[in-house]
Structure formats: structure tokens, C-alpha cells
N, C-alpha and C positions, 0 to 999 in steps of 0.2 A: 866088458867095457869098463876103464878105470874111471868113472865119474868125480873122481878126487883130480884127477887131470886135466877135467872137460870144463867143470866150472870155475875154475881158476883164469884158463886160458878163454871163458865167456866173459869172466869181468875185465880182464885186461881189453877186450875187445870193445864193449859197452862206455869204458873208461878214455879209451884214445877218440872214440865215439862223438863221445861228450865235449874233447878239448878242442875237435876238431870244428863241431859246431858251433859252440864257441868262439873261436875266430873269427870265425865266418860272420856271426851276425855282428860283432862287433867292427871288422873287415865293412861290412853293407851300411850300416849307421853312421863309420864316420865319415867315410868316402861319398858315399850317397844319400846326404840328409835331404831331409822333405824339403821337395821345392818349394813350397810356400811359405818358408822361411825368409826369404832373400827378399821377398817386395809385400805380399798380404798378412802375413804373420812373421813379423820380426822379433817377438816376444818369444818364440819358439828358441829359439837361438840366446837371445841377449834379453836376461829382467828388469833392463834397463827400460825397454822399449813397454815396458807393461805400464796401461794406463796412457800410449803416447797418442792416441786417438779418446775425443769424448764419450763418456755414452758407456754402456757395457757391449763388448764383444767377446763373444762366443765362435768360437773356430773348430770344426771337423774336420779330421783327416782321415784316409783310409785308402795305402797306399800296396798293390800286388802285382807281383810279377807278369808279363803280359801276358805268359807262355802258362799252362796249369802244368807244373811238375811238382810232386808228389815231395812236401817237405819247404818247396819252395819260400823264399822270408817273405813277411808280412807285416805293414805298420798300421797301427793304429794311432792316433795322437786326437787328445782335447783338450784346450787350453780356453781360458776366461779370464778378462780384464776389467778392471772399473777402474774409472779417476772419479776421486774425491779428492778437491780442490785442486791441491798439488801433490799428493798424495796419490796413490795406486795400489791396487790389490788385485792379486792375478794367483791361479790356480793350473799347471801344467802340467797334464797325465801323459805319460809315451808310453805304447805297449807294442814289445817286438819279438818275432817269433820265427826262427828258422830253424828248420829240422826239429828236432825235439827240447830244442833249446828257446825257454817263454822267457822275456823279461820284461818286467813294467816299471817303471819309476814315477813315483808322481810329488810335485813341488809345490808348495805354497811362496809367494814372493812379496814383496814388497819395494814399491817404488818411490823414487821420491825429485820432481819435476822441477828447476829453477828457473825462473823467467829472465833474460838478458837484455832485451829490448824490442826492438821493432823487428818485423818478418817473422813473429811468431818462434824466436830465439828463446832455446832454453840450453839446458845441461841437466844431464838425467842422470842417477845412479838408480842400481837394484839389485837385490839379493832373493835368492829362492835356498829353502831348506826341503827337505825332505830326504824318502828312502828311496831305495832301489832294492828288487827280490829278484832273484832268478832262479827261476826251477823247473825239470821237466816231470810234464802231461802225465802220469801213469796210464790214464784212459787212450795214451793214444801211443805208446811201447807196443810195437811189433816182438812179442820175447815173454823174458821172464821180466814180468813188472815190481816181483820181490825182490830182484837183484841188490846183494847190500850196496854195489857203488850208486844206484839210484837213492837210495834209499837217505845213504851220507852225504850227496849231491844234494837231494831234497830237505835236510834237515840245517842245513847252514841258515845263521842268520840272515835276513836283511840286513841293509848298510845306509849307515846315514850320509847326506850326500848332498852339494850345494852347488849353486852358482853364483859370481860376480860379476858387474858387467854397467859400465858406467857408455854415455853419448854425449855429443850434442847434436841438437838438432833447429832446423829453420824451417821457413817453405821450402827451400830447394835444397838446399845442405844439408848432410848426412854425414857424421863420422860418429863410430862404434868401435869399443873393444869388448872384451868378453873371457872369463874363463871360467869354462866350465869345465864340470864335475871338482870340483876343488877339493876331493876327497885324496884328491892321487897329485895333487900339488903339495902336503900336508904330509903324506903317507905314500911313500913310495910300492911298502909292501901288502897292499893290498886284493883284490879282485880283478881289478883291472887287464888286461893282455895290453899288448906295445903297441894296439893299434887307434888306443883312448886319445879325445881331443883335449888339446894341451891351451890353445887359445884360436881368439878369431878378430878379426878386423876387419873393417869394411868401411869403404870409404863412397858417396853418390851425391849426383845434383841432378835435377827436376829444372829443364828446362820446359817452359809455359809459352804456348802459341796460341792465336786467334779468341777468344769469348763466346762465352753464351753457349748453346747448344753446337756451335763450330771449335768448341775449345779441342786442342791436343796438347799433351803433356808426353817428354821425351825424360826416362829416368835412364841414362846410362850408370853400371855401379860394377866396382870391382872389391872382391870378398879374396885375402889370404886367410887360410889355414892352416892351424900347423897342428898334425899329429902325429903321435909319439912311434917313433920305430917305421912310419914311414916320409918319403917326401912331400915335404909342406906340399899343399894345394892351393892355386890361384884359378879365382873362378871371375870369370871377366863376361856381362849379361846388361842386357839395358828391360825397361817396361814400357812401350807404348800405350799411351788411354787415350781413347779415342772418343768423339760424339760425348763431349762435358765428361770424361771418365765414367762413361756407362758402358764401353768395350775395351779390354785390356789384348798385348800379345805380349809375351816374354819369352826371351830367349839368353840361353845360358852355355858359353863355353866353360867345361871343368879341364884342369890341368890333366888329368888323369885317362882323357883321349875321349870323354864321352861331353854330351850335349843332354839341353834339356828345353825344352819346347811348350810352353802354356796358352792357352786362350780362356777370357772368362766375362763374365756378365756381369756390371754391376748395379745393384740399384738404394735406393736410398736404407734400407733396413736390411740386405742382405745383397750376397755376392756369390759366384758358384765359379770355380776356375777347375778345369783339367790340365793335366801337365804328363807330358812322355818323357823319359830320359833313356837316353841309350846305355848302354853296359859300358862298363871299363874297357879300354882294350884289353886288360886281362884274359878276360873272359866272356866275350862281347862272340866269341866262336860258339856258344855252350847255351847263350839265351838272347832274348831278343829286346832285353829293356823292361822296365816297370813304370805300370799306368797310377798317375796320385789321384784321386777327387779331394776335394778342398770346399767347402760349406762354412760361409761367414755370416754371420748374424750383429749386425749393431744397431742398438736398442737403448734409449732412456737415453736416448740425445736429446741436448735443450734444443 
């Protein structure tokens, strides 16, 4: 057996491997960001919105395929915010994983909150700096885990990597813009694949019904997206809080043929939401949707 033939056509193999998974989780990230972006964690998205609640808050996420298949993506996300004064300091970790393909980015940010007048009217900017690393697992390579194209896959740098992302915001008005990753606004030839988010905007109002323990609050919001190499997305979803916003329901139509469904509990120090979304119709044949949990903690409120 000529082994000079074998291992050549194992790296090309290992190699196409790699770019394919790569797509893909970048494919899952931009098309199908954490739902609790869009109403409980909007800081996730835009560092504008970091510090836009008092108090420090601390957000969990940990979001997996419904179906267990071997490889399948997985998110993880923790993000933390504080307001001082008008000032804000927020901290946003992502960690995402399909097939043999791990990447984590995590941001430190900074915000900065102006007052306009009455109804709790400001205008926000924010900025996040940090890395992004991507590399696969050796411990979990079905194969040859010495393989040199691992090996030069695993030894690339990290990438330094930011976001912009300016609001304003009222009681019941909401308008946002956003660009993130601004590394590949800057630098066209870098890490990125064509399927990186390019920007985001979103625009909502909080209409307010009945007082006291009968209060309900109706937030209808519509969020465009545009990213690169494929067609922009428009996601059009409102939030129900029900019983003084101590019961939430959300729901989410995506351009892209799927839905996304939340219920969650709130209480004065902490919040707990679940969220289902259906698959693309791409590939909505092949699985059945991914379940989010969502864990809020707000704390050092005056």
C-alpha cells in the first residue's frame, strides 16, 4: 500500500472537513441568533444597549439542538452589565461549537447614556473590543489527531474584533443600529466567510395597559438584518408581560421561513425564559429546531 498517496488524500479530506464546518456554524450564528437578544438581552446584539437597565445584570444562555445528533451546534453566551451614572461597563462572552469547529469571542464594552427629557428619553452609544479564537478539539478528532492541517488550523492567531452600535431609547420607543464585528468592515481579507453580519436595526414601542398587579404591556418590534452573501433578514415579533410583567410570551417570525416561540418568568432579581425556534426552511427536513434557556439576574438596583 502506497501510504505517500493515503496521507495526502487524508489531509485534503480533513481540510474540506474543516471549511465545511465552518460555514456552517457561521451559516447557524447569523441566521439564527439567540433569541434573547431581541426583548431580555439586547446588549447581546447592540453595546449600546449595555448599562440600559439599572443595577447590574448578569445573563445565561445555553442554547442546543432539540434532536441529539452527534456534532450537532451548540451556544453558549454570558454577558454582564452595570450603569454608573451615565456611564456603562458590560462584559460579552459567545462560545459556539459545530462539528469539530469551537469558537469563543469575548468583548469588554463600554457605554455611554444621554438624557433628553421626559419619558425617560436618552440616546446611547457603545463600543466593545475584544478577540475571537477558533479551533478544533484534538480530544474529540475521530482520526489522526497529528494531522498537520489540524495542527496549522490550531496554531493561527486569535483576531482582534469589535463592535459599534449607537439607540435611542424612551418608555415605549425603541430605535437601534448596530455593526458588528467591525473587523471585516475595516478588512475585507480576513477570517470571516460571506455569511458574517454586516449590520442590524430594529426599530419597537411598548404599548401600556391597565395598573398595578392587572398591568399588561404589548412590545410589537421589527429587527432588519443584513448579512454578507446572503439575503438581508427581516424579523417581525412582538412581547407580551402579563400580571405587572411577571409573565412574558414572545413570538418571532424570521424572513428565512422559521419562527421562534418564548415563555418566561419574571421576578424582581431574576428572570428565567425558554425559547423553541424552528429550523430554516433549508433544512427544517434534516432537524427539528433548537431549544434556548435564558437565566437573568438583576442585582444592586437602588
Amino acid at each position: 500500500m502506497d501510504h505517500k498517496k493515503i496521507y495526502p488524500k487524508r489531509s485534503i479530506a480533513i481540510a474540506v472537513l474543516l471549511l465545511i464546518v465552518m460555514l456552517q456554524t457561521d451559516v447557524k450564528a447569523q441566521l439564527n441568533p439567540l433569541a434573547a437578544q431581541y426583548f431580555q438581552n439586547q446588549y447581546l446584539f447592540n453595546p449600546a444597549m449595555a448599562g440600559i437597565d439599572e443595577g447590574l445584570n448578569i445573563n445565561l444562555n445555553v442554547r442546543k439542538q432539540w434532536s441529539s445528533i452527534p456534532g450537532a451546534p451548540a451556544t453558549q453566551a454570558i454577558s454582564a452589565d452595570y450603569l454608573l451614572g451615565r456611564a456603562a461597563f458590560g462584559v460579552n462572552v459567545y462560545a459556539d461549537q459545530s462539528g469539530l469547529l469551537k469558537s469563543t469571542r469575548a468583548v469588554a464594552t463600554y457605554a455611554y447614556h444621554i438624557p433628553l427629557g421626559q419619558n425617560n428619553q436618552k440616546l446611547n452609544f457603545g463600543v466593545s473590543a475584544g478577540i475571537l479564537t477558533q479551533r478544533v478539539p484534538l480530544d474529540q478528532v475521530s482520526g489522526d489527531a497529528g494531522d498537520l492541517s489540524i495542527a496549522r488550523y490550531n496554531e493561527r492567531q486569535s483576531y482582534l474584533d469589535g463592535d459599534f452600535g449607537t439607540s435611542y431609547t424612551s418608555n415605549n420607543l425603541s430605535l437601534q443600529f448596530a455593526l458588528p464585528n467591525l473587523r471585516s468592515v475595516f478588512n475585507q481579507y480576513n477570517y470571516y466567510t460571506v455569511d458574517r453580519s454586516i449590520y442590524f436595526t430594529a426599530a419597537s414601542y411598548k404599548f401600556d395597559f391597565g395598573e398595578t398587579i392587572n398591568a399588561i404591556s404589548l412590545e410589537p418590534k421589527v429587527v432588519f438584518r443584513g448579512v454578507k452573501g446572503y439575503t438581508n433578514i427581516l424579523d417581525v415579533g412582538a412581547n407580551l408581560m402579563l400580571a405587572n410583567n411577571q409573565l412574558s410570551f414572545q413570538g418571532i417570525y424570521h424572513s428565512t421561513k422559521s419562527a421562534t416561540f418564548g415563555f418566561g418568568l419574571n421576578k424582581n432579581t431574576f428572570s428565567i425564559l425558554a425559547f423553541y425556534t424552528t429550523e430554516t426552511a433549508a433544512i427544517n427536513n434534516y432537524t427539528n429546531g433548537n431549544f434556548e434557556l435564558n437565566l437573568r439576574l438583576h442585582l444592586l438596583n437602588k
